[in-house]
C-alpha positions in Angstrom: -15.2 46.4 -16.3 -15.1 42.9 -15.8 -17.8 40.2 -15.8 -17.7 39.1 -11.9 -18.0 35.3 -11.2 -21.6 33.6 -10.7 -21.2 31.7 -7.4 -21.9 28.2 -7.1 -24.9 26.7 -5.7 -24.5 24.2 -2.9 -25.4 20.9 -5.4 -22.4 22.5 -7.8 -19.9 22.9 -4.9 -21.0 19.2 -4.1 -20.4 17.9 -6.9 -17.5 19.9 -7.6 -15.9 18.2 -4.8 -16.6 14.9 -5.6 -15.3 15.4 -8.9 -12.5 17.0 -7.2 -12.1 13.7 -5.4 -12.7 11.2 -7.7 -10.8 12.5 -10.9 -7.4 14.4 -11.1 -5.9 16.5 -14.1 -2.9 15.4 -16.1 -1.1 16.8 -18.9 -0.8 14.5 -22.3 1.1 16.2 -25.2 0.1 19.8 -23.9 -2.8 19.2 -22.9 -5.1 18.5 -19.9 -7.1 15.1 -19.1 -9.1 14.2 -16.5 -8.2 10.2 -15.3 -9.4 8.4 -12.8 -7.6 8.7 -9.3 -5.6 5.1 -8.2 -7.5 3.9 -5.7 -5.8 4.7 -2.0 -6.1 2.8 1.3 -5.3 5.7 4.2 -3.7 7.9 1.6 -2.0 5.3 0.3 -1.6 3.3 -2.6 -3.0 -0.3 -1.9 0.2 -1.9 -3.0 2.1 -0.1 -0.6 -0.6 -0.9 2.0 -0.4 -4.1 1.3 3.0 -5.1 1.8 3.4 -2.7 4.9 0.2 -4.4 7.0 -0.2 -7.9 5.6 0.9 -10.9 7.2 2.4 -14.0 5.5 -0.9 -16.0 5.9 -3.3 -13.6 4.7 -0.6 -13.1 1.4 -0.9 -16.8 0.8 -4.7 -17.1 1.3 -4.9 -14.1 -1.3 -2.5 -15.7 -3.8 0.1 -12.7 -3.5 3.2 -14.7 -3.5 5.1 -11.8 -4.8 4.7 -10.1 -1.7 5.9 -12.6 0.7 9.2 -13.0 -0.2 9.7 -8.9 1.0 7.9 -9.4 4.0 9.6 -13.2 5.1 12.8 -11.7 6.2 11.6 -9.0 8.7 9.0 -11.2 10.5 11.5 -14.1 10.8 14.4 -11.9 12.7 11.1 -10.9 15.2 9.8 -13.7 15.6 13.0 -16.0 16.7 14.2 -13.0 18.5 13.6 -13.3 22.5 14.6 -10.9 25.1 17.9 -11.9 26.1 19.4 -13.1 23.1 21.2 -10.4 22.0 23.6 -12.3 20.2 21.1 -14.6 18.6 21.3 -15.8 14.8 17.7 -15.1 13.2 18.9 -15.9 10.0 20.6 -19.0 10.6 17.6 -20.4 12.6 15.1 -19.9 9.7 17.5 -21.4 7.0 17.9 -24.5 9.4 14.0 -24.1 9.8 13.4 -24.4 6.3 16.1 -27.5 5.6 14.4 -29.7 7.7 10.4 -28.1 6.0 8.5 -26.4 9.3 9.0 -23.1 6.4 7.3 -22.6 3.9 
């Protein structure tokens, strides 16, 4: 007959869980290791929150520069953009925009 399992105690499920939480298995050559999870913003990755809720100002006072020029684009066609001017030019208004230096 087979050994049964011991059950865990309360403190071991605990801390099975946060171990659970904070660590996750990978395999290297064969074998399993335990890393470190990337740290996630809303079960996200933080880069990926990043560029989908920052806003240009809050990129520059942080220094990510990197992240502006994805995010530049999309928020200048809304901004410009009105109500009734559907055949408005976005584009051409930024580029004129940042000619004459009101953009960065």
């Amino acid at each position: 007959m087979a050994k049964q399992k011991k059950k865990l105690s309360p403190d071991q499920k605990a801390a099975k869980k946060k171990r659970q939480k904070e660590y996750m298995t990978i395999f290297v050559n064969g074998k399993q290791k335990r890393v470190k999870r990337p740290p996630t913003i809303d079960s996200m990755d933080a880069d990926e929150f990043i560029t989908r809720n920052a806003d240009p100002i809050w990129l520059h006072q942080n220094e990510m520069w990197e992240y502006m020029d994805q995010t530049e684009d999309s928020d200048a066609k809304s901004v410009f953009r009105g109500p009734y001017d559907s055949d408005f030019d976005a584009t051409a208004s930024v580029a004129i925009l940042k000619t004459y230096g009101f953009l960065g």
